[in-house]
MARRO-885013 format. One record per atom (N, C-alpha, C): residue number from 1; residue in three letters; atom name; x, y, z. Coordinates in steps of 0.001 Angstrom, whole numbers, plus 500000, padded with zeros to 6 digits. Each point is the difference from the previous one (the first is absolute). Last residue first. Layout:
<rs>
R    nr   rest   atom        u        v        w
R   NUM    ALA     CA        X        Y        Z
...
</rs>
This chain:
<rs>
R    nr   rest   atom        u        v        w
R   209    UNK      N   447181   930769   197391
R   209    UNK     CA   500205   499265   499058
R   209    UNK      C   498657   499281   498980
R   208    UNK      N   501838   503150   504445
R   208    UNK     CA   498768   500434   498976
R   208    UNK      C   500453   498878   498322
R   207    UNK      N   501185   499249   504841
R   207    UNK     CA   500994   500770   499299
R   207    UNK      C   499476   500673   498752
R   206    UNK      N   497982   497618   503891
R   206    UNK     CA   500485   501596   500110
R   206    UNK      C   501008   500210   499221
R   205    UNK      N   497554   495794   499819
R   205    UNK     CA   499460   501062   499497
R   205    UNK      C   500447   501666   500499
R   204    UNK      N   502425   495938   500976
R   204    UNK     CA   499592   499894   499420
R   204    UNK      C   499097   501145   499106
R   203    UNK      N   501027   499027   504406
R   203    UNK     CA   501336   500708   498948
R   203    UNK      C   499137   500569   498809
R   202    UNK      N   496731   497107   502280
R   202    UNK     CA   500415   501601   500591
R   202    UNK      C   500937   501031   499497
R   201    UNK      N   499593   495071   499070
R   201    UNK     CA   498743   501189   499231
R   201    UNK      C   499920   501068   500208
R   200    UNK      N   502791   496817   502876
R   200    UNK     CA   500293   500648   498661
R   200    UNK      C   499313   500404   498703
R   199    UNK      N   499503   500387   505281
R   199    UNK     CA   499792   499300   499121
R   199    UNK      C   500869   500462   498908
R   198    UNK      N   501556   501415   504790
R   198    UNK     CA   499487   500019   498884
R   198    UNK      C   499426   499350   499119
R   197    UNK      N   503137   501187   503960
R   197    UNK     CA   498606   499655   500355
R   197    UNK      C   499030   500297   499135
R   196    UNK      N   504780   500113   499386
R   196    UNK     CA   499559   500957   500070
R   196    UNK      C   498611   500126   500622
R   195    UNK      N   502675   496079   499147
R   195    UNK     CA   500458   500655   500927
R   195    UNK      C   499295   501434   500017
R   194    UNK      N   498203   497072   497274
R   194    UNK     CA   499864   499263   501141
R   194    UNK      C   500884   501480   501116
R   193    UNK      N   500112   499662   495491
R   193    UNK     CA   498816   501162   500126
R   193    UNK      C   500240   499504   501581
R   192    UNK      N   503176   497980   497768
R   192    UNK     CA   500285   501539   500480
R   192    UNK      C   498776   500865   500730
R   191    UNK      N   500220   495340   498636
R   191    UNK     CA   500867   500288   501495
R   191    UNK      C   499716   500922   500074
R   190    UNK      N   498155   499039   495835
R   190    UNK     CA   499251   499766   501464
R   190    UNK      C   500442   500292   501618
R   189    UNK      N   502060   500486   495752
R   189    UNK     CA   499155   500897   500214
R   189    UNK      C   498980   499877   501122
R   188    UNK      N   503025   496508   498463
R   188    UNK     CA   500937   501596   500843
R   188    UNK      C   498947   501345   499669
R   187    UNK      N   498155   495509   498312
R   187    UNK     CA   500545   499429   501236
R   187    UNK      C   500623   501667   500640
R   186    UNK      N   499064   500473   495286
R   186    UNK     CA   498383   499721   501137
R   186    UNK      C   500408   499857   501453
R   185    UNK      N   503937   501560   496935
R   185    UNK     CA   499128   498825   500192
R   185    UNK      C   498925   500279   500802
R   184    UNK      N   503101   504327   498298
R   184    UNK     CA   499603   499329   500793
R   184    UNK      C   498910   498861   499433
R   183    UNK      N   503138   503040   496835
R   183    UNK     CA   498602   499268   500896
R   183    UNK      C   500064   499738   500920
R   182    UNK      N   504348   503092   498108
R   182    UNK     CA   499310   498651   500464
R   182    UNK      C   498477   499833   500489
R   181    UNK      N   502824   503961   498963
R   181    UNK     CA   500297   499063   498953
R   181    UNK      C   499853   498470   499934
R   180    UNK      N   498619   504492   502889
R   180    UNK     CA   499268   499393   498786
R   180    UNK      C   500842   499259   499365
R   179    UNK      N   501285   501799   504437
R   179    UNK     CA   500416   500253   498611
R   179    UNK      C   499291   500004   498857
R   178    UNK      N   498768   497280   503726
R   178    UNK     CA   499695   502137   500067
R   178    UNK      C   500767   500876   499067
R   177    UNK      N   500539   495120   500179
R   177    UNK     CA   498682   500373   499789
R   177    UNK      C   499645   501443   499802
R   176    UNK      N   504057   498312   500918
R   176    UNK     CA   500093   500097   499020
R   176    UNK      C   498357   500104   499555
R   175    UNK      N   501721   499774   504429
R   175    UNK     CA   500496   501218   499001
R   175    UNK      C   499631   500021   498547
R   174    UNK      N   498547   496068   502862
R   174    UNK     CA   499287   501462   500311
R   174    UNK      C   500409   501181   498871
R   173    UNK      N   502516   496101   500188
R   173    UNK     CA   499036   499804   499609
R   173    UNK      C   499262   501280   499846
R   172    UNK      N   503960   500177   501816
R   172    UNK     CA   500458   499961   498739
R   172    UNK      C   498866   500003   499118
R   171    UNK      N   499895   499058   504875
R   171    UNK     CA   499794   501312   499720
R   171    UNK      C   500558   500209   498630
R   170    UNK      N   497062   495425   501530
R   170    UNK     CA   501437   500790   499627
R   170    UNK      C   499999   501384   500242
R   169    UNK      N   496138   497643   502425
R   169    UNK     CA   500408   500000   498333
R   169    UNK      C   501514   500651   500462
R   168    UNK      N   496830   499096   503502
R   168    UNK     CA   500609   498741   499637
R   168    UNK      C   500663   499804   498473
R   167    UNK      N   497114   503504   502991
R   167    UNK     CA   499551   499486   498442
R   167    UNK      C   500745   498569   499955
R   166    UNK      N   501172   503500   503233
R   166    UNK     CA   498575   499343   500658
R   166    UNK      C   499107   498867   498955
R   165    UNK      N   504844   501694   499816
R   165    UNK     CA   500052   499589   500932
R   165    UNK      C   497821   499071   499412
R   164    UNK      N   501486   503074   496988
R   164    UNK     CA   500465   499159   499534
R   164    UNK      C   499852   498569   501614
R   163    UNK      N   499313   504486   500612
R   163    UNK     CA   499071   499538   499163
R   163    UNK      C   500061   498585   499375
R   162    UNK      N   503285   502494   502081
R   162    UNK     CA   498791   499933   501224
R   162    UNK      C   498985   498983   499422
R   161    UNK      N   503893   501461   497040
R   161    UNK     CA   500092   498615   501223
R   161    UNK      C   498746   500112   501244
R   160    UNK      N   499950   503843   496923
R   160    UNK     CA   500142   498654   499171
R   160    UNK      C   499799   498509   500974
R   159    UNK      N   498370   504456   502451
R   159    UNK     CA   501193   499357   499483
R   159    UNK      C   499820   499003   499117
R   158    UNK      N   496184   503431   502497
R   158    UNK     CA   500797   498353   499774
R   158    UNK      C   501161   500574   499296
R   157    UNK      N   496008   502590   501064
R   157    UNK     CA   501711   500531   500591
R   157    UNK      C   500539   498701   500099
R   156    UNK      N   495842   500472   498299
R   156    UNK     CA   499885   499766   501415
R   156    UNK      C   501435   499970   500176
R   155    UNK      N   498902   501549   495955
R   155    UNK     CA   499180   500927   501240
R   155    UNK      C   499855   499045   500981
R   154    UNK      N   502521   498619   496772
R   154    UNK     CA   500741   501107   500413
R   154    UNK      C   498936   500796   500809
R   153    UNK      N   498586   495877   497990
R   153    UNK     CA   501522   499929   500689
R   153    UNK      C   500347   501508   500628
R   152    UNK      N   496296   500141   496966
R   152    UNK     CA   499596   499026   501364
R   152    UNK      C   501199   499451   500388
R   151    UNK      N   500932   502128   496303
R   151    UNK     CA   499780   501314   500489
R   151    UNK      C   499184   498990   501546
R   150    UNK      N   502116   497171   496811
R   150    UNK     CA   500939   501036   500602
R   150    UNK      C   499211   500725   500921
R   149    UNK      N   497030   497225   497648
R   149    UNK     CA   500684   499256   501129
R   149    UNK      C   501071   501113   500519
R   148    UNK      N   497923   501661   496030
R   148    UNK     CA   499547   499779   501119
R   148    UNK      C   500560   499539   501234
R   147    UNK      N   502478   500226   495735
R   147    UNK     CA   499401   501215   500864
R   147    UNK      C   499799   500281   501203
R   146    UNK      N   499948   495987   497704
R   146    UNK     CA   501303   500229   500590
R   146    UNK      C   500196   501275   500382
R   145    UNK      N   496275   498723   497191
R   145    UNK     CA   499763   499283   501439
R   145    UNK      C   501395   500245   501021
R   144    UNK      N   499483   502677   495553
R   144    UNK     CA   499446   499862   500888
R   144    UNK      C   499758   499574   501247
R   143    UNK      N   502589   498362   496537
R   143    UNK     CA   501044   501333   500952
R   143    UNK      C   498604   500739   500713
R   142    UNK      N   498740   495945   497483
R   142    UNK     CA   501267   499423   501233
R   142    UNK      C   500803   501343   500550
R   141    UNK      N   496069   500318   496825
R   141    UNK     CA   499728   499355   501099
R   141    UNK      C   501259   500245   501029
R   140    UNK      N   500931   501318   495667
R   140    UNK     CA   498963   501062   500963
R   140    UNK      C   499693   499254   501075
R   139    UNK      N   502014   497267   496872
R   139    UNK     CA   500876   501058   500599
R   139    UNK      C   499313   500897   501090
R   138    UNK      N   497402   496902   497473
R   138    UNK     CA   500728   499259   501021
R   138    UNK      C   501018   501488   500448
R   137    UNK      N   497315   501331   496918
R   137    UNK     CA   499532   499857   500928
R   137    UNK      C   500510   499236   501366
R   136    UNK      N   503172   502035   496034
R   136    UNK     CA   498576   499093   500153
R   136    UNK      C   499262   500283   501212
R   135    UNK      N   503177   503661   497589
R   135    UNK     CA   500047   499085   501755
R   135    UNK      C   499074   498810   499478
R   134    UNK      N   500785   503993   496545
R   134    UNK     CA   501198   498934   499694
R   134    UNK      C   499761   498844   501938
R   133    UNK      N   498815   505164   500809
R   133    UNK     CA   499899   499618   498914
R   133    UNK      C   500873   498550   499863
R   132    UNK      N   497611   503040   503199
R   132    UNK     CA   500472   498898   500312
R   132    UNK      C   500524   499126   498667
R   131    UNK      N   498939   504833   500899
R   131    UNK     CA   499150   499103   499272
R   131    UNK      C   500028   498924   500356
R   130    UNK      N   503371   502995   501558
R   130    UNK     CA   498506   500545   500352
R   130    UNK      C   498605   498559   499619
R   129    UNK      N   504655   499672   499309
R   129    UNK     CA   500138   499988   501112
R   129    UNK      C   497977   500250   500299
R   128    UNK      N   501578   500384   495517
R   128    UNK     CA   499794   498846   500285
R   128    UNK      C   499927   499952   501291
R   127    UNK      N   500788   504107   498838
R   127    UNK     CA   498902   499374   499362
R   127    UNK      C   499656   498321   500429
R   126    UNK      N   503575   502527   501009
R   126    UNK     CA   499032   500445   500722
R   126    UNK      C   498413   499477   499731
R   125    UNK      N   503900   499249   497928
R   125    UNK     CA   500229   499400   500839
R   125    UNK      C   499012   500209   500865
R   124    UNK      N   500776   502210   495604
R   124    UNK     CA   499368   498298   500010
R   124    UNK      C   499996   499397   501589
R   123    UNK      N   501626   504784   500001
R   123    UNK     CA   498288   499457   499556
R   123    UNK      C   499692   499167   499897
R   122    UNK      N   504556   500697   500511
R   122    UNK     CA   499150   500073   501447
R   122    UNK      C   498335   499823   499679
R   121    UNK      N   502792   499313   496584
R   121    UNK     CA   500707   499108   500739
R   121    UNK      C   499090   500532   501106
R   120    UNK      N   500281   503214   496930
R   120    UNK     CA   499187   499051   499472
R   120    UNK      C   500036   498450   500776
R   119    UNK      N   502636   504011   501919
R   119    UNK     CA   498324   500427   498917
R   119    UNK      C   499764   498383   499823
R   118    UNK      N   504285   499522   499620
R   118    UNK     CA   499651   500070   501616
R   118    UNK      C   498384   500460   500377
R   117    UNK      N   501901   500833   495467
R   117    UNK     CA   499857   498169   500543
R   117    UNK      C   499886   499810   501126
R   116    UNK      N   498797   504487   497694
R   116    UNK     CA   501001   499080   500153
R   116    UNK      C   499640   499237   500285
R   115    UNK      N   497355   503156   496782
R   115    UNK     CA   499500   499512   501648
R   115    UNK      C   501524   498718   499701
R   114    UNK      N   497673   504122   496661
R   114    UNK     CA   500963   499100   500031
R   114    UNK      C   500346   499860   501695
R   113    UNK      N   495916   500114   499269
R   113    UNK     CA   500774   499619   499258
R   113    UNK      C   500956   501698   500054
R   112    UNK      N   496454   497788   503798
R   112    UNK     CA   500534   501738   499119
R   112    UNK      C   501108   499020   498988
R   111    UNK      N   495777   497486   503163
R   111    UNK     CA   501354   500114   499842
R   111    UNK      C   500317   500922   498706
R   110    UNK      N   495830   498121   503846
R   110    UNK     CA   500921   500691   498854
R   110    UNK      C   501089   500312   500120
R   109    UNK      N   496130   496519   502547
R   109    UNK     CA   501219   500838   500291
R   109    UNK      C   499830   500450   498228
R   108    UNK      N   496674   496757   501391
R   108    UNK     CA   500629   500061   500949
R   108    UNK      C   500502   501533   500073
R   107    UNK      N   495575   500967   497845
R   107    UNK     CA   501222   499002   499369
R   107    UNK      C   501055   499967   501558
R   106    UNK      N   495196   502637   499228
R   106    UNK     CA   500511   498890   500642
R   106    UNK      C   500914   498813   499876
R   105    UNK      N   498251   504729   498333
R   105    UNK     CA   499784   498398   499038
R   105    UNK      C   500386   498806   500913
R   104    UNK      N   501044   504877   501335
R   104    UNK     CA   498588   499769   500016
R   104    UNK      C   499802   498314   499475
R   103    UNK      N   504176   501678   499573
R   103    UNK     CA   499684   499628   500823
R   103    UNK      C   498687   499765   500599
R   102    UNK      N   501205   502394   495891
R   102    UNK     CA   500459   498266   500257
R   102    UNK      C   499721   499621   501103
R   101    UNK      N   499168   504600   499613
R   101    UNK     CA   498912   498961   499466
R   101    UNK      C   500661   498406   499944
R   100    UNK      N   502997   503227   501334
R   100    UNK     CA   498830   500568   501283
R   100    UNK      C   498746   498232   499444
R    99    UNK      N   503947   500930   497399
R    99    UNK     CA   500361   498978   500940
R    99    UNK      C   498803   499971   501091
R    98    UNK      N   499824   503231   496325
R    98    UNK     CA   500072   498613   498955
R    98    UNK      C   499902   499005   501644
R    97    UNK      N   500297   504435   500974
R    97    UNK     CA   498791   499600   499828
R    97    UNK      C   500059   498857   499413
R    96    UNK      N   504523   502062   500674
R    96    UNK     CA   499108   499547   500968
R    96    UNK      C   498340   499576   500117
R    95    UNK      N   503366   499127   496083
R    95    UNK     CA   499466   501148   500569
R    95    UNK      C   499775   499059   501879
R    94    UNK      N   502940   497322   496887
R    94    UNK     CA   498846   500457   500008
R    94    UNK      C   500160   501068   500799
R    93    UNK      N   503666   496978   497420
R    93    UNK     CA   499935   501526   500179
R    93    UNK      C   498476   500335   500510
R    92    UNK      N   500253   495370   498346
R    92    UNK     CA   501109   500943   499948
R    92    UNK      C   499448   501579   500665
R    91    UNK      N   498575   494488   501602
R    91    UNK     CA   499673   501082   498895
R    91    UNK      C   500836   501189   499772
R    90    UNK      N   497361   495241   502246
R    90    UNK     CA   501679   500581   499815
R    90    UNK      C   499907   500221   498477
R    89    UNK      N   496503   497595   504237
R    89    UNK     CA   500157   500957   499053
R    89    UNK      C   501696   500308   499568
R    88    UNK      N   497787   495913   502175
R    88    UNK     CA   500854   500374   500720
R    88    UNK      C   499794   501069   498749
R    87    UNK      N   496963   496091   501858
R    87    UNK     CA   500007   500789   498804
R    87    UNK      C   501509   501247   500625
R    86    UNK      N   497215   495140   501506
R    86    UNK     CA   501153   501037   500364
R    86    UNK      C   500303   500346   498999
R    85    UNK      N   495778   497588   501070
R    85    UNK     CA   500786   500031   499073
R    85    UNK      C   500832   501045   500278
R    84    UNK      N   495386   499702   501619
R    84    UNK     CA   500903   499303   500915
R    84    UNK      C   501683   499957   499330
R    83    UNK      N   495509   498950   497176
R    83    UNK     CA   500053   501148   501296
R    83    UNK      C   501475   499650   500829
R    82    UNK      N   498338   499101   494814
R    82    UNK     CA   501343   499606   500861
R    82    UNK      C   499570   500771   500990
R    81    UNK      N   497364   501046   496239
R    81    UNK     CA   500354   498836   500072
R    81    UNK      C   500443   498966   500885
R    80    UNK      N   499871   505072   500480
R    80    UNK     CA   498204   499160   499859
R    80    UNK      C   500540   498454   499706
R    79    UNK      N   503552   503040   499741
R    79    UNK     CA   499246   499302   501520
R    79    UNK      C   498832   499671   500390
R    78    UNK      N   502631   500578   495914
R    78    UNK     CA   500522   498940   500416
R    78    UNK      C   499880   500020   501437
R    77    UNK      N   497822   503496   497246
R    77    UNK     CA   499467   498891   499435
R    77    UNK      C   500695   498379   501148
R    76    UNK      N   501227   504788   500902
R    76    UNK     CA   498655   499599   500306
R    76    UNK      C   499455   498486   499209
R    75    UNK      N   503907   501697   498921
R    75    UNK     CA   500236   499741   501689
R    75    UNK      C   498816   499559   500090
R    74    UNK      N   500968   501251   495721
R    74    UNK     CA   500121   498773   500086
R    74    UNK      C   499764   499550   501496
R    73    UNK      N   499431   504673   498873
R    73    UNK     CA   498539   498497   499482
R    73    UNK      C   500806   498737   500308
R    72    UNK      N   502614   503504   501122
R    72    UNK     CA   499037   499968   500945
R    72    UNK      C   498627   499380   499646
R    71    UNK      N   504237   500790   497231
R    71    UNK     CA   500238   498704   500942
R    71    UNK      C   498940   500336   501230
R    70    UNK      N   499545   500380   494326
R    70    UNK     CA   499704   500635   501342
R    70    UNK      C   500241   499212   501412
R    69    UNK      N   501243   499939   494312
R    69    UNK     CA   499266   499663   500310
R    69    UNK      C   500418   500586   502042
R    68    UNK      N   502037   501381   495714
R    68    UNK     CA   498802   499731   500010
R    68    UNK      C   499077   499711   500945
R    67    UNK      N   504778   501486   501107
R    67    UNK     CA   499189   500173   499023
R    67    UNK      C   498428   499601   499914
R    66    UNK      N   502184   499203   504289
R    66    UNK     CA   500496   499239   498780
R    66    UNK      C   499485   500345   498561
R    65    UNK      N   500236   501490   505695
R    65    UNK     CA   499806   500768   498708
R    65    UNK      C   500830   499083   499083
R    64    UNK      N   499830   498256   504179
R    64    UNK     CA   498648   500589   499820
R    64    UNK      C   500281   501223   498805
R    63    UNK      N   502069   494987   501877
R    63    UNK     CA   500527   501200   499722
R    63    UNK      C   498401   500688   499302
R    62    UNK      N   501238   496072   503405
R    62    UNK     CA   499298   500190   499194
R    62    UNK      C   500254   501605   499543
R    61    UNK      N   501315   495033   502188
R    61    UNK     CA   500202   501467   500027
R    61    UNK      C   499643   500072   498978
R    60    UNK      N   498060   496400   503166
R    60    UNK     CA   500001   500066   498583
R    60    UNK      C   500591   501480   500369
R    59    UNK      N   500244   495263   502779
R    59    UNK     CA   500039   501471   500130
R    59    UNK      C   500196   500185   498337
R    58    UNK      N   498949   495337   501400
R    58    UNK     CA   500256   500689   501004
R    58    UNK      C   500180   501339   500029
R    57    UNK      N   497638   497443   495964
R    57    UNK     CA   501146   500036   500688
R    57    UNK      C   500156   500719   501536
R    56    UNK      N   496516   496316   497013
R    56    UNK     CA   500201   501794   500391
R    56    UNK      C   501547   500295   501072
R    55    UNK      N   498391   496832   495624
R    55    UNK     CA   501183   499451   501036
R    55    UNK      C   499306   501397   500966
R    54    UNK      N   497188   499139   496490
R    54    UNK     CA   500828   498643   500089
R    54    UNK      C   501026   499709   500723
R    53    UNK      N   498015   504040   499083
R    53    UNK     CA   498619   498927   500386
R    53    UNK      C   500586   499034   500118
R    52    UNK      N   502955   503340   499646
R    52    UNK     CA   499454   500048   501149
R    52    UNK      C   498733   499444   499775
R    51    UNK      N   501799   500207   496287
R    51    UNK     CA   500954   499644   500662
R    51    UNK      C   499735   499552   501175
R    50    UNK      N   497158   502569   497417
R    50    UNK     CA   499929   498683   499388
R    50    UNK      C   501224   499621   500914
R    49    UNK      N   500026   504516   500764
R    49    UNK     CA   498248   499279   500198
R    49    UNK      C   499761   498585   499894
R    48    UNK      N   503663   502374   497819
R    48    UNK     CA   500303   499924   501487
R    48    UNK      C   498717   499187   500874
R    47    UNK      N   500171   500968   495448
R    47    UNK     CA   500754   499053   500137
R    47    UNK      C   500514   499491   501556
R    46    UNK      N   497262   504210   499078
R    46    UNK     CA   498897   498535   499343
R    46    UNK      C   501137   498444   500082
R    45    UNK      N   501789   504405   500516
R    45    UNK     CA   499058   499760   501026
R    45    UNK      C   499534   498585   500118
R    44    UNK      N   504777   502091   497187
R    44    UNK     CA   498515   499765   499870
R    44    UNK      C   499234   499212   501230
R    43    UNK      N   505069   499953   499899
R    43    UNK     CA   499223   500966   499491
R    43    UNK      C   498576   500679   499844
R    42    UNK      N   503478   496551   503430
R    42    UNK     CA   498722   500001   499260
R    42    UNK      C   499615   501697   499053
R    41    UNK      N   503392   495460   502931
R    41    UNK     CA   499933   501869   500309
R    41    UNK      C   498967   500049   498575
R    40    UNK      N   501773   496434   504147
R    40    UNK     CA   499523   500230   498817
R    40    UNK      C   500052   501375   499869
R    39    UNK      N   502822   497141   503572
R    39    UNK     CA   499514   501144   499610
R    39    UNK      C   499368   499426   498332
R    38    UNK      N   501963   497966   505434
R    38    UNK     CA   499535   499679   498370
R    38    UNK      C   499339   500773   499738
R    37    UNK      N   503483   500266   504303
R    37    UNK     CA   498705   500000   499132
R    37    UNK      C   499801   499136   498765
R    36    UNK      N   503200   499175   503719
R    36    UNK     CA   498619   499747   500046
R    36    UNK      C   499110   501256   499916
R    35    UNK      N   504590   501675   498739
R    35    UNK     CA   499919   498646   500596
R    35    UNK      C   498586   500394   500340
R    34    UNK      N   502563   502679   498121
R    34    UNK     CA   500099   500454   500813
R    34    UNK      C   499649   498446   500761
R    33    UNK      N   500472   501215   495393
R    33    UNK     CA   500995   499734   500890
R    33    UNK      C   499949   499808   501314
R    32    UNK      N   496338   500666   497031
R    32    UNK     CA   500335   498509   500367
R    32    UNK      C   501609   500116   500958
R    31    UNK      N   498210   504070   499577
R    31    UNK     CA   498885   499558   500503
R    31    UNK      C   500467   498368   500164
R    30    UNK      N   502424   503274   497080
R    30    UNK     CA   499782   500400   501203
R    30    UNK      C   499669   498939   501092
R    29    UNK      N   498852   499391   495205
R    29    UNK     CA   501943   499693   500468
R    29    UNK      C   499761   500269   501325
R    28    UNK      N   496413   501453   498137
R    28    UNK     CA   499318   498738   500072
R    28    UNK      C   502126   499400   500545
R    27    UNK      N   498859   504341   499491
R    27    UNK     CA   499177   499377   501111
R    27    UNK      C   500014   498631   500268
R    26    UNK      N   502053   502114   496305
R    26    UNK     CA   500606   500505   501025
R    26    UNK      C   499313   499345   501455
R    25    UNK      N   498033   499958   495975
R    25    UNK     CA   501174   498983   499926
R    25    UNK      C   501003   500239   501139
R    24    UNK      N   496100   502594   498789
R    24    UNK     CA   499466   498851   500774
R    24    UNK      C   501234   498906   500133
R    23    UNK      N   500116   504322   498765
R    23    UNK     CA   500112   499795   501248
R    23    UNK      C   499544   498371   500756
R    22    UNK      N   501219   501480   495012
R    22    UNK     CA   500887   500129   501078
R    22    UNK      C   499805   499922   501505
R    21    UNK      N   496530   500277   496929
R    21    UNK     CA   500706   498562   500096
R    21    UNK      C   501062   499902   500664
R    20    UNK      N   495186   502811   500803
R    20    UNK     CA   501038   500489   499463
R    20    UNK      C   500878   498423   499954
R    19    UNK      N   496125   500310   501037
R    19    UNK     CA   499914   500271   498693
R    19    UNK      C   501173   500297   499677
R    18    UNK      N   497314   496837   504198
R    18    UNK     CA   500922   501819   499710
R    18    UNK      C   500178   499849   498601
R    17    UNK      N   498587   496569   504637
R    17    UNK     CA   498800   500609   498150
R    17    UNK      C   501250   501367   500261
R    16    UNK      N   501033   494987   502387
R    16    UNK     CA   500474   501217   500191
R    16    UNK      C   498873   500705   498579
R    15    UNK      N   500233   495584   504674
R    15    UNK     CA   499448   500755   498159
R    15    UNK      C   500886   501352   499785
R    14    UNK      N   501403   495987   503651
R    14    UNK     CA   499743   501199   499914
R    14    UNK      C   500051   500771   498281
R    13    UNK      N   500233   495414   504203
R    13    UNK     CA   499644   500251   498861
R    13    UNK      C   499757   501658   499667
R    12    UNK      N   502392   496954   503655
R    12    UNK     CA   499867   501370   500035
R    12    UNK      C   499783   500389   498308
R    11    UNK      N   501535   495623   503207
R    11    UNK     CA   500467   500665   498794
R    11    UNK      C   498608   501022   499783
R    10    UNK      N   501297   496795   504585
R    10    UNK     CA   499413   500289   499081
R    10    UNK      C   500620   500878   499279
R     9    UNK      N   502614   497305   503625
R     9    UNK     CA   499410   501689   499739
R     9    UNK      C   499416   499759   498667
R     8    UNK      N   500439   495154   502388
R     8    UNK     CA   500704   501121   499272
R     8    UNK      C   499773   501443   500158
R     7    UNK      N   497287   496393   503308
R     7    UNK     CA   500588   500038   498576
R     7    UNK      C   501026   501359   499754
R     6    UNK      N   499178   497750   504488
R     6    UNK     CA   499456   501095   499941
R     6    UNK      C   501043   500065   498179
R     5    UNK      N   498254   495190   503084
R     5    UNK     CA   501741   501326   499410
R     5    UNK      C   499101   501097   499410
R     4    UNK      N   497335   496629   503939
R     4    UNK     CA   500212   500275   498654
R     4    UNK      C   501558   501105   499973
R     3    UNK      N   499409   496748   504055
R     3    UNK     CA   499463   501463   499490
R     3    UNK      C   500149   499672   498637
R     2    UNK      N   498507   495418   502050
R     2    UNK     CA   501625   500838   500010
R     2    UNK      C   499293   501302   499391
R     1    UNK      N   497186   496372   503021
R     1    UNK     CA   500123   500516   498635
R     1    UNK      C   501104   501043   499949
</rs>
């Protein structure tokens, strides 16, 4: 069975709730220029709420003083709903007690308006790095298992070609496993667990998959 191709770079859905319009137009130019995002941006809660029943996006910024209405009800509401939901705060000018209590709320990260593009470029990045944001599961699998197999290569002080020797696989093959940008077939998981004196239930479950 031939490796699978390790799909495209996923696109990086990202809500935006703020009141102000200039910023949201700014965010929303910003953000597509930048490549694999797709940005909504949202005044009102309740429109945000309804959005995220029908699509939930990968990271919601969320600006916490919008007049009326309260960006620490909307937090709490869109994590009773949504556990787990990368909530990224961004807000002007806070105190140090405003940022002491944001952080209590258990949101990824905050961000200080007026915040550059390098600011806002390391947070999304961190964010998604952290989250695994935009990966399928096939993704997670294949840089997992390529993880693995690396780190059982390198603690018996193999070599690509050592490995590649006792497996009968390519070293182009291998590399590209431990890379994650390739599956391994049933058939080259078997060599591999083989050379490690391994089942492959064994890999297998040490990658916490």
């Amino acid at each position: 069975m031939a490796a699978e191709t390790a799909p495209a770079e996923a696109t990086i859905d990202i809500a935006i709730l703020d009141d102000d319009l200039d910023f949201r137009n700014y965010m929303e130019d910003v953000l597509r220029d930048e490549g694999n995002y797709t940005v909504r941006t949202f005044t009102h809660p309740d429109d945000l709420f309804l959005a995220a029943e029908q699509q939930l996006p990968d990271i919601v910024l969320l600006d916490m003083k919008m007049g009326e209405f309260r960006g620490d009800s909307v937090l709490e509401q869109l994590q009773a709903r949504w556990p787990g939901l990368c909530v990224i705060i961004v807000t002007g000018y806070p105190s140090y007690e405003d940022m002491r209590k944001t952080f209590k709320l258990n949101v990824f990260d905050y961000i200080t308006k007026p915040f550059s593009l390098a600011q806002l470029r390391q947070v999304l990045k961190n964010a998604i790095e952290t989250k695994e944001l935009g990966k399928t599961p096939q993704d997670r699998l294949r840089e997992r298992l390529g993880h693995r197999i690396k780190m059982l290569r390198v603690e018996r002080d193999w070599s690509l070609k050592d490995l590649a020797s006792s497996t009968k696989l390519s070293v182009s093959q291998i590399s590209a496993i431990e890379r994650g940008t390739h599956l391994p077939s049933m058939e080259s998981l078997l060599l591999l667990s083989k050379a490690f004196d391994k089942r492959p239930s064994e890999v297998l479950q040490s990658i916490d998959f």
